[in-house]
C-alpha positions in Angstrom: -3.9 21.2 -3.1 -1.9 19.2 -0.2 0.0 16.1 -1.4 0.1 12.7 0.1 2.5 11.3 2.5 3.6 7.6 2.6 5.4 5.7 5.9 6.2 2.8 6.3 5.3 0.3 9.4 7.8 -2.3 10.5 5.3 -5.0 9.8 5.5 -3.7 5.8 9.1 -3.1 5.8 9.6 -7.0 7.1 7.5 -8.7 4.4 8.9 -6.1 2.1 12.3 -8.0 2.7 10.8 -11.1 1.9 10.0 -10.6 -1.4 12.4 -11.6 -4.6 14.6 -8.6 -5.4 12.6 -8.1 -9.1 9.3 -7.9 -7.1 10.3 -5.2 -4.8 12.0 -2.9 -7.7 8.5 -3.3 -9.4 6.5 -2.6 -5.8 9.0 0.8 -5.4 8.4 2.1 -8.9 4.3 1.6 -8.4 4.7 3.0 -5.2 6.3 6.1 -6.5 4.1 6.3 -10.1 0.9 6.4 -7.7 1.5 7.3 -4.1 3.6 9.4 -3.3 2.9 13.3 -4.2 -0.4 12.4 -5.6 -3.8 14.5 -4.8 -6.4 11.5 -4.6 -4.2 8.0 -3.6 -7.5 6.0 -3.1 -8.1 6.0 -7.2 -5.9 2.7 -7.3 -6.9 1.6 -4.4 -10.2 -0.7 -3.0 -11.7 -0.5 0.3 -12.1 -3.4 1.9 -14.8 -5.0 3.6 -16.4 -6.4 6.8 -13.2 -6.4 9.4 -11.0 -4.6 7.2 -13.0 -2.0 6.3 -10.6 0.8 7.6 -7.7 -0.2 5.3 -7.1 0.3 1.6 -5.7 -2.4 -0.5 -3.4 -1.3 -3.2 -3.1 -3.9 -6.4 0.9 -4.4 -7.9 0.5 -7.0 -9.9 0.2 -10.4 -7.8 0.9 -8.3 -4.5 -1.3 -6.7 -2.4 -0.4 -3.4 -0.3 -3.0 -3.6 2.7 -2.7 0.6 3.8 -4.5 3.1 6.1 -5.6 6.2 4.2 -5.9 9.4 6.3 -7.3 11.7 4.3 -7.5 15.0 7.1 -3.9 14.7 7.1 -2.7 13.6 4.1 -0.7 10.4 5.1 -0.6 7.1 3.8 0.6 4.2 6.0 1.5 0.8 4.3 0.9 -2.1 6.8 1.8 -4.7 5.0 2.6 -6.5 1.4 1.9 -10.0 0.4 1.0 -12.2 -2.6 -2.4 -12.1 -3.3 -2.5 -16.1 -2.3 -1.4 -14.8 1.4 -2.3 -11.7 2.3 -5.7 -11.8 3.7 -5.1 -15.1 5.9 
């Protein structure tokens, strides 16, 4: 069975910068434990609705992870990262 690819957009890798040092430790090991090399990536995930409704929202704790799943190729594309307080504005 194929495994899951994950990229990273600029956007993501910006707020990624943002965050406190402890926060992005615990967002890379999560990321790791349940994205990449995995067979079904969505399990963690939630689809969004209404205008979002193509994106997948990851939950780390506080943080969201708003990604595109593309399941016919295998990838996983993080667009952004933000406290749950922020991200959806």
């Amino acid at each position: 069975m194929a495994k899951y690819r994950v990229e990273f957009t600029e956007s993501f890798e910006t707020d990624f910068k943002k965050l406190d040092r402890a926060v992005q430790k615990q967002i890379l090991k999560w990321i790791e434990k349940h994205l990449i090399n995995v067979d079904f990536p969505s399990t963690p995930g939630k689809t969004l609705k209404g205008e979002l409704k193509d994106y997948v929202r990851f939950r780390v704790g506080d943080y969201r992870i708003i990604s595109i799943v593309e399941e016919d190729i295998f990838v996983i594309t993080n667009l952004h990262i933000g406290h749950r307080k922020d991200i959806y504005a």
